[in-house]
C-alpha positions in Angstrom: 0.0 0.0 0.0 1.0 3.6 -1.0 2.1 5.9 2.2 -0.9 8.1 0.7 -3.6 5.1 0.7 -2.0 4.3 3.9 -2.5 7.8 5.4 -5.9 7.8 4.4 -6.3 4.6 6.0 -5.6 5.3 9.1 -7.6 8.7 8.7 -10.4 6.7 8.5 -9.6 4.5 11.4 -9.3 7.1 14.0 -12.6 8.4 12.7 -15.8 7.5 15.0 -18.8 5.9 13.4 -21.3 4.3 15.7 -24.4 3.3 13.9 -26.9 6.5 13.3 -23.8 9.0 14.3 -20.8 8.7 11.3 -20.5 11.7 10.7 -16.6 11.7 11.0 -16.1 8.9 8.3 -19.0 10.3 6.7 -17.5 13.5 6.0 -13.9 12.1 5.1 -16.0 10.3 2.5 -17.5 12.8 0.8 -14.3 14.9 0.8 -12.6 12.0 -1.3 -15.2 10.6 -3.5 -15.7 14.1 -4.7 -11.7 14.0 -6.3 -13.1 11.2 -8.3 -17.0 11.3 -9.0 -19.1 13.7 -11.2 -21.3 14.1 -8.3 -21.6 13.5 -4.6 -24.4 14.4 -2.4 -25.8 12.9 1.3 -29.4 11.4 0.7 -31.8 11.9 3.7 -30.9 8.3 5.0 -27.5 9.6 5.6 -25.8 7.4 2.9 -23.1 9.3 0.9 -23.7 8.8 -3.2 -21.2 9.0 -5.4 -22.0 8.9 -9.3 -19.4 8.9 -12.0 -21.3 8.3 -15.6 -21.1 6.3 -18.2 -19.0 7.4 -21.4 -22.3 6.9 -23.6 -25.8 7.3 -23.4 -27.2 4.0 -21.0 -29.8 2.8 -19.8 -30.0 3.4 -16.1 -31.2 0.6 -15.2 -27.8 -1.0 -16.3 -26.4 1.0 -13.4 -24.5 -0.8 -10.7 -24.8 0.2 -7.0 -21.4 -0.5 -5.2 -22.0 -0.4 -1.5 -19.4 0.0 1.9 -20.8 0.4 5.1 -19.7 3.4 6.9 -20.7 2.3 10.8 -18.4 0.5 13.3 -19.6 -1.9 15.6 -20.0 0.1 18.9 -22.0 0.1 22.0 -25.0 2.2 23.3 -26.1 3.2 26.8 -29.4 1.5 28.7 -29.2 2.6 31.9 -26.7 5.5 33.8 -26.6 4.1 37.8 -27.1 6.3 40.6 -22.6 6.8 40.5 -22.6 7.5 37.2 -21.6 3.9 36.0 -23.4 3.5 32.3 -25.1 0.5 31.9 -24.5 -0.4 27.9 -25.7 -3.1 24.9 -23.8 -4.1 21.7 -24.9 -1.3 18.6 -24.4 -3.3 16.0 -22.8 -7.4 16.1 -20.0 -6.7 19.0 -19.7 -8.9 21.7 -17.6 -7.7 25.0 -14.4 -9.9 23.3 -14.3 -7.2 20.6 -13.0 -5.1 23.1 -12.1 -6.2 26.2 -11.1 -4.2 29.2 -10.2 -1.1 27.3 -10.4 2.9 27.4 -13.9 4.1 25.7 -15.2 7.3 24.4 -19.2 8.3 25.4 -20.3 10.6 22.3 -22.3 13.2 24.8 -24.9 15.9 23.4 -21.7 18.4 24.6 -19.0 17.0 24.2 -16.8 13.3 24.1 -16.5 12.0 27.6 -13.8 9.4 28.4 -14.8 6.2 30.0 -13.1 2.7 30.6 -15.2 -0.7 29.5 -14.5 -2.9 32.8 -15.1 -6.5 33.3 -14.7 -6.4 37.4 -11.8 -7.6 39.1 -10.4 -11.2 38.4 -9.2 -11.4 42.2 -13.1 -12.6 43.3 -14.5 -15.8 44.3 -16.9 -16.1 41.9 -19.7 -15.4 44.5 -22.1 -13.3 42.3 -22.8 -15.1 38.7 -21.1 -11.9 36.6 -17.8 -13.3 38.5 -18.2 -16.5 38.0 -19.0 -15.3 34.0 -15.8 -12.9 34.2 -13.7 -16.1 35.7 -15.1 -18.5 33.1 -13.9 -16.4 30.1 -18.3 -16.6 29.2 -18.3 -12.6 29.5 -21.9 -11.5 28.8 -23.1 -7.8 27.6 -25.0 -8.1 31.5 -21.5 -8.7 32.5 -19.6 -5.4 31.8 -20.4 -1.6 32.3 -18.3 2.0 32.0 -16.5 3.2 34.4 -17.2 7.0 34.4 -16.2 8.6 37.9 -18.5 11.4 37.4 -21.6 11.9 39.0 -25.0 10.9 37.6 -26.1 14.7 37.1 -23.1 15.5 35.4 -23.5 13.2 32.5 -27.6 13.9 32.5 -25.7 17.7 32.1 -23.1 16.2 29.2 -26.4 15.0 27.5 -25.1 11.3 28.3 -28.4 9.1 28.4 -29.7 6.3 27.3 -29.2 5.9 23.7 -25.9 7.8 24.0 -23.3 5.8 21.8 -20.0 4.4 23.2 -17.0 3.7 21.5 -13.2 2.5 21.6 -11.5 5.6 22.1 -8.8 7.0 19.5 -5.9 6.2 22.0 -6.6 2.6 21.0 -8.0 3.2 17.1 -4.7 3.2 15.6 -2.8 0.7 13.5 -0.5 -2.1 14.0 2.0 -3.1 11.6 3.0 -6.5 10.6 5.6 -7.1 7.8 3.1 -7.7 5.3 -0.1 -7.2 6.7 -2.1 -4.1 8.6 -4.0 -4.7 12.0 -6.9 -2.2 13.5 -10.3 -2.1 15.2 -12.7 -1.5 12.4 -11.2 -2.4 9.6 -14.8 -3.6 9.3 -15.6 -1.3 7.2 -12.9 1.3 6.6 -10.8 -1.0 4.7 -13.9 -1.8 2.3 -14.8 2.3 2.0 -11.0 3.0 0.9 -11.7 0.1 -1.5 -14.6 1.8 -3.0 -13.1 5.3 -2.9 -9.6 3.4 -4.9 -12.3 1.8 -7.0 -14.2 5.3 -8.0 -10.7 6.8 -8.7 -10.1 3.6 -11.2 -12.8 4.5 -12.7 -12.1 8.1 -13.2 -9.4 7.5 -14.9 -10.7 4.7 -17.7 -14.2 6.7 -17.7 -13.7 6.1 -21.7 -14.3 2.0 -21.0 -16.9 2.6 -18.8 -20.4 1.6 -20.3 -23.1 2.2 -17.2 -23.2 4.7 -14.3 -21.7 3.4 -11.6 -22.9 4.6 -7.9 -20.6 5.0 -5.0 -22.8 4.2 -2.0 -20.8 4.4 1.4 -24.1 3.2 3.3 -25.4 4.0 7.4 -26.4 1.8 9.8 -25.4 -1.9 8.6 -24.1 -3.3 11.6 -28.2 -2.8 13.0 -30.4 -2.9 10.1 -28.8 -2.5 6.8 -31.5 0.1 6.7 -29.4 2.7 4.7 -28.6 0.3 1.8 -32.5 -0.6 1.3 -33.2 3.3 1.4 -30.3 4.1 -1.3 -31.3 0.4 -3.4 -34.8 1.5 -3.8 -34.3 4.8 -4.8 -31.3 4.8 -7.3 -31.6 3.6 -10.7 -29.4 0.2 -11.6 -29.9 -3.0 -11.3 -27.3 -4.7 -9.5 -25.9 -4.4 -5.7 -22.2 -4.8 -5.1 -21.5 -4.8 -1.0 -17.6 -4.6 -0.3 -16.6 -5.8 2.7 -14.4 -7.8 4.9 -14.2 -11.5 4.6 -14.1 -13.7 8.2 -10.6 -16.3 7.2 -11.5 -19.5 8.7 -10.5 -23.4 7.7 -14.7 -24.1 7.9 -15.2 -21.3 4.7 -11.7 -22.4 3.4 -10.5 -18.8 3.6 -6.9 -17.4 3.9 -4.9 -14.6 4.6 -3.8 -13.0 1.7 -4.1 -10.2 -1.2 -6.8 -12.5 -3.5 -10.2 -11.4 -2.6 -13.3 -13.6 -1.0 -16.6 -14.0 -3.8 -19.0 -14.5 -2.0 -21.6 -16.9 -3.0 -24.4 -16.6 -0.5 -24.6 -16.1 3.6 -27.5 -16.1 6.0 -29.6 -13.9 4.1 -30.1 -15.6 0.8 -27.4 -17.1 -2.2 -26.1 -14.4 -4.6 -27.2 -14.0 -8.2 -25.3 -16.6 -10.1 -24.1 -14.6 -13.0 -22.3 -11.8 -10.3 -20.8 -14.2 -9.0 -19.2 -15.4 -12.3 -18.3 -12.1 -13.2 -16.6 -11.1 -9.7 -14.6 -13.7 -10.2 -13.3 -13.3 -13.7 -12.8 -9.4 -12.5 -10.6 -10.9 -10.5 -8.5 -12.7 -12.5 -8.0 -10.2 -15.0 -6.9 -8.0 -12.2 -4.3 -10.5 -11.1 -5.6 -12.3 -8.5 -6.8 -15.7 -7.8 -10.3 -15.2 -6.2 -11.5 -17.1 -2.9 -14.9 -18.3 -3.5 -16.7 -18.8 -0.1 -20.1 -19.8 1.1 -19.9 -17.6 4.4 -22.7 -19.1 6.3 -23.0 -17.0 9.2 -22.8 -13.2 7.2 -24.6 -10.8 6.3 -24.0 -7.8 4.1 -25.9 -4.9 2.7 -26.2 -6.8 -1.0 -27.9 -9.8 0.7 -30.5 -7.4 2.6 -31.3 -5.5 -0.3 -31.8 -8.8 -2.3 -34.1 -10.0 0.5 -36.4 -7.4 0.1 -36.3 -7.2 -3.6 -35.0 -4.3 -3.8 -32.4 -5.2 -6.2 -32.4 -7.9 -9.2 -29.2 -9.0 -9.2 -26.5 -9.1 -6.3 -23.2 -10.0 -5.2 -20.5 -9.4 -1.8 -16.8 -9.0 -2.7 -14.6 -8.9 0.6 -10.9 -8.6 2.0 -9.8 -11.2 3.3 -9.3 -10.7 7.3 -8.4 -12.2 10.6 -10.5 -11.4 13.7 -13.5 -9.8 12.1 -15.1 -8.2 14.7 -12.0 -8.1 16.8 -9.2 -6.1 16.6 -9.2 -7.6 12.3 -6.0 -8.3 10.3 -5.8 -7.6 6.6 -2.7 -8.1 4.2 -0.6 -4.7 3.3 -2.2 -5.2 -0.8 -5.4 -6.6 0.1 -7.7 -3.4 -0.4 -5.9 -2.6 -3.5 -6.4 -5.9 -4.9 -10.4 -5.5 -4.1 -10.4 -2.0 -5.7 -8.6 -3.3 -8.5 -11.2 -6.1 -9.1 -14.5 -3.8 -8.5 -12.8 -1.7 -11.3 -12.5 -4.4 -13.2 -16.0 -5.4 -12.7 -17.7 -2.4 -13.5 -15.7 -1.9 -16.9 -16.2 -5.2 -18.2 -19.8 -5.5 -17.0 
């Protein structure tokens, strides 16, 4: 990866972007896909839409969406105790082993409060059943709460409530380098968004080949609902849904570490439309790269729910191959640029 795709990267990284509040990797969005695209604007879902046109007159309804999710998975308040302690839930598919013990930021009405995400001490007896779920390793949402140390009228003051999103805090956003390979928190789903913005800047430069509009979507709330994706799929002209996102590696999908991207062929949602998947994979090929094609069971992604609710007639989920999705997620140094450079050749060669 390029120090410049790399600095972006990690721009995008330190950004927050709890489900229904992304407006930090929302607006770093629009700033780039506006170098590339002939138009961007926000829809009233909150989606960012990037169009670059076809070279010719088309039909629209040859247009392809490609879709990234801009939300993290995150957590949201319940209750706030009488000492300020916040009760909190997963926002999105987290579970308290995405995060562990760690330094959290509560996104106030006024202002970013910092918190820690604590567990309880490991010196107990297991007398009360959240120690003996700590001591077990079996740590539950009901298990864990933030550590605030301020009083409860303070953070009604700092607009902190429930419903107030909490997130890992920027002193723990940042990435970890491995010889070949890049580690983060939420890679899931900035590394997919810098694929679509390298993929609209493909595109941009061999507008001549391209023979539909393509649309940009960098889409709200998937972790939750998926709801942005079936708001921008059932109002933008094209045909077919694209979701980019990260691919789990694990021996049961026969996944792997490495540049060549994951075609998905169908997860809990529904299968993917036949011909898309055909297509992704010769995209891939003619990029270079050898592509994994996975049945990923237990996944979701913004394609499958539009294609559940007909909102689309033709679908498909290219992903990055990554380690500990969910978890603090592993990708190869080239693995976005081989995804980009696929999508690109997709939507040439359509």
């Amino acid at each position: 990866m390029n120090s410049e795709n790399k600095s972006l990267l990690e721009k995008l990284l330190m950004a927050y972007g709890p489900g229904g509040q992304e407006d930090e990797v929302r607006a770093i969005c629009k700033t780039e896909l506006a170098r590339y695209c002939d138009e961007v604007t926000e829809d009233r879902a909150g989606n960012v839409v990037g169009r670059i046109k076809a070279s010719r007159d088309a039909d629209p309804d040859d247009g392809i969406k490609i879709m990234a999710h801009l939300d993290e998975i995150a957590m949201v308040v319940k209750l706030v105790d009488e000492d300020g302690t916040l009760q909190v839930q997963a926002l999105g598919g987290a579970q308290p082993i995405s995060f562990g013990a760690a330094p959290v930021d509560i996104l106030g009405d006024s202002g970013v409060l910092p918190g820690v995400l604590s567990f309880g001490s490991m010196h107990s007896s297991g007398g009360s059943q959240q120690s003996k779920d700590v001591l077990q390793g079996n740590v539950q949402w009901a298990d864990v709460y933030v550590v605030t140390r301020r009083a409860r009228e303070d953070l009604a003051n700092a607009g902190v409530r429930p419903g107030t999103r909490v997130v890992l805090s920027k002193h723990w956003r940042a990435p970890w380098y491995l010889p070949d390979a890049i580690a983060a928190h939420f890679l899931d789903d900035r590394a997919p968004l810098l694929a679509v913005i390298l993929t609209a800047k493909g595109l941009s430069e061999r507008r001549a080949e391209l023979n539909q509009d393509v649309w940009l979507v960098c889409t709200t709330l998937e972790e939750e609902s998926n709801a942005g994706a079936m708001y921008a799929a059932s109002r933008l002209p094209g045909d077919t849904v694209i979701a980019v996102e990260v691919g789990p590696v694990l021996a049961e999908y026969g996944t792997r570490l490495d540049d060549h991207p994951i075609i998905n062929t169908g997860d809990q949602k529904g299968v993917y439309t036949r011909r898309v998947v055909t297509d992704l994979m010769a995209a891939s090929e003619r990029a270079g790269y050898e592509a994994q094609v996975a049945l990923l069971v237990e996944f979701a992604s913004d394609a499958s729910a539009v294609m559940s609710v007909g909102s689309a007639a033709k679908a498909g989920c290219i992903a990055i191959p990554t380690e500990n999705t969910h978890g603090f997620e592993i990708i190869t140094e080239n693995g976005i640029e081989a995804c980009a450079a696929a999508l690109t050749e997709y939507a040439l060669n359509r």
